[in-house]
C-alpha positions, 0 to 999 in steps of 0.5 A: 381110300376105302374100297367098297364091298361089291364092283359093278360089271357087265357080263356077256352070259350067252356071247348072243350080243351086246344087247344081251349083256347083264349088269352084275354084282361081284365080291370085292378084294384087295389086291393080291401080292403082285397084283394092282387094284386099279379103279376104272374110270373109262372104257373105249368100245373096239369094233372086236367088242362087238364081234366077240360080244356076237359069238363071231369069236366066242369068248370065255362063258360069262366074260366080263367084256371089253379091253381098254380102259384107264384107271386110278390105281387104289390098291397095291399088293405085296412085292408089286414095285413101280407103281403107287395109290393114285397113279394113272394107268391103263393095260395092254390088251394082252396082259402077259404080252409085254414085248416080243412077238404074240404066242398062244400063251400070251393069247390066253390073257387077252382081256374081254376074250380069254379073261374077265375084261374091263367094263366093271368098276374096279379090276386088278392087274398084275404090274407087268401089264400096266403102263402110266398115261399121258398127263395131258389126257384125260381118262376118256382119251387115255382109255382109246390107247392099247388097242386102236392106238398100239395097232396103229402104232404097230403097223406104222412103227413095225418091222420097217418104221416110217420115215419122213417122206412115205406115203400111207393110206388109210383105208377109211376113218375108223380109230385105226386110221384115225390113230395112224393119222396122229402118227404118221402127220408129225412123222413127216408122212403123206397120207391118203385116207379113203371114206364114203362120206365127204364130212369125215374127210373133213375132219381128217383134213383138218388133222392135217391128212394130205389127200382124201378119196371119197369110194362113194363117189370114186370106186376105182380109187385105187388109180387115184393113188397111183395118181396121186403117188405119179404111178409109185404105189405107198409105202404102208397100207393099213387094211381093214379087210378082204373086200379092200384088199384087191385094191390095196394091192394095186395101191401099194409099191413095189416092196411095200407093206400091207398091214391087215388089221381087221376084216371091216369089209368081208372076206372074198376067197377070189384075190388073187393075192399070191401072184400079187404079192410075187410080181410086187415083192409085197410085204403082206403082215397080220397084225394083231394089236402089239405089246405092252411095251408098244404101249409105252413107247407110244404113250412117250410120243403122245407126251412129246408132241401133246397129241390128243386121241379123238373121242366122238361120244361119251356114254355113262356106265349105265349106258353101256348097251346103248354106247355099243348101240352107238358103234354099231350104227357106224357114223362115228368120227373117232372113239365112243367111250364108257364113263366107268366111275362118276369121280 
């Protein structure tokens, strides 16, 4: 195919949020050698994006936000093997952090943050970063998958993997948990969700949770755990942030792991999380997205048992203000997507 002369993109000028974001022309180029030039055809919307687009987190000036996507590869460089024009495709957040643990160095390619990000029309990759999607995913579906997914993956599939017969619980209904949900229920897992609203409790027992907690309507949630698991504690928390953590180290077992992934719901500087983690042998572990290869490894499991990501809303590319608009009001149950390419 013949590639235009210009892509479309968004750019954060200011990082003063989303609202803030232009949509600009830049010159278009064919792939360099071991480069790929993919065409965007969805963008999935994280919480960080909309955090980094605030300044919370500043960005590199005048970034190109957002980091998952999936795309069509239309364009190959000099020595790139592996890949071929019309491949289906999507990146890990980091480009260069292919396996292993992150580094500063792999840190300086993250997408949306360190580098140019995914909300334009066409991007190029190096190979390294690339993985094939799912062919029973759509573009839409395949775009939630490196960073929600591989998080999920990553805290359930760790240092410890889970097993048939553990208990995790998930605290509240974002794409994380939702993502660690489709994991964890074909696993053979017990799974326990908290939420303040009783229909996205619904929703979650429809994909086969066990146990649902309303924090609304139960805030000493953290003994209905225990109740639940007759006193033992689970064996993974997913812990989206500070104001929780109290709880979750209630929740949890002896020699159990709390995976924290965000910091949803604030940052107290009163837990008294030392004496906690001591009397429990808690095994307490940040978690920042995973590698290219969790990606892949995923993506096999995906294939395997034909799990389908959740999409809550698409959006247009133009759009795109108006889809973080969307996110921010929080009452959705799975992903919001951007719709990059009309074909």
């Amino acid at each position: 195919m013949s590639l235009p002369a210009v892509t479309r993109e968004y750019r954060n000028p200011e990082a003063k949020g989303h609202r803030a974001f232009k949509l600009t022309e830049s010159p278009l180029s064919g792939p360099k050698a071991h480069e790929v030039l993919v065409k965007i055809h969805a963008c999935s919307i994280q919480h960080t994006d909309l955090t980094i687009a605030s300044g919370d987190f500043p960005p590199s000036p005048n970034v190109v936000p957002m980091s998952d996507f999936a795309g069509e590869v239309v364009a190959i460089g000099e020595g790139v093997t592996g890949f071929k024009i019309g491949d289906r495709v999507s990146a890990g957040r980091c480009l260069d952090h292919v396996e292993g643990d992150v580094t500063p160095e792999t840190m300086a390619s993250a997408t949306g943050f360190a580098i140019d990000g995914v909300l334009t029309e066409y991007k190029a990759f190096p190979p390294h970063s690339l993985v094939h999607i799912p062919d029973h995913l759509t573009y839409e579906e395949a775009s939630t998958l490196p960073c929600t997914a591989v998080t999920a993956w990553n805290c359930l599939y760790g240092p410890v993997p889970l097993k048939a017969g553990d208990t995790v619980l998930l605290i509240g209904t974002g794409g994380v948990s939702i993502a660690a949900i489709q994991f964890a229920i074909p696993a053979g897992a017990e799974v326990i969700v908290t939420s303040s609203q009783d229909k996205k409790l619904e929703f979650c027992k429809k994909l086969g949770v066990q146990h649902t907690i309303n924090y609304r309507t139960n805030p000493n949630w953290e003994e209905e755990v225990l109740k639940i698991t007759k006193g033992r504690g689970v064996d993974h928390v997913l812990e989206l942030g500070g104001g929780t953590l109290p709880k979750s180290l209630k929740a949890v077992k002896m020699n159990g792991w709390i995976h924290a992934v965000g910091f949803m719901a604030g940052n107290p500087t009163d837990v008294p999380i030392q004496s906690e983690v001591i009397m429990k042998s808690i095994l307490f572990r940040g978690v920042f997205i995973g590698p290219v290869k969790a990606l892949r490894d995923l993506n096999k499991v995906m294939s395997l048992h034909k799990i389908k990501p959740i999409v809550d809303r698409v959006f247009t590319f133009e759009e795109a203000i108006e889809a973080f608009n969307y996110l921010e009001k929080g009452e959705q149950f799975g992903k919001v997507i951007i719709k990059v390419s009309k074909n």
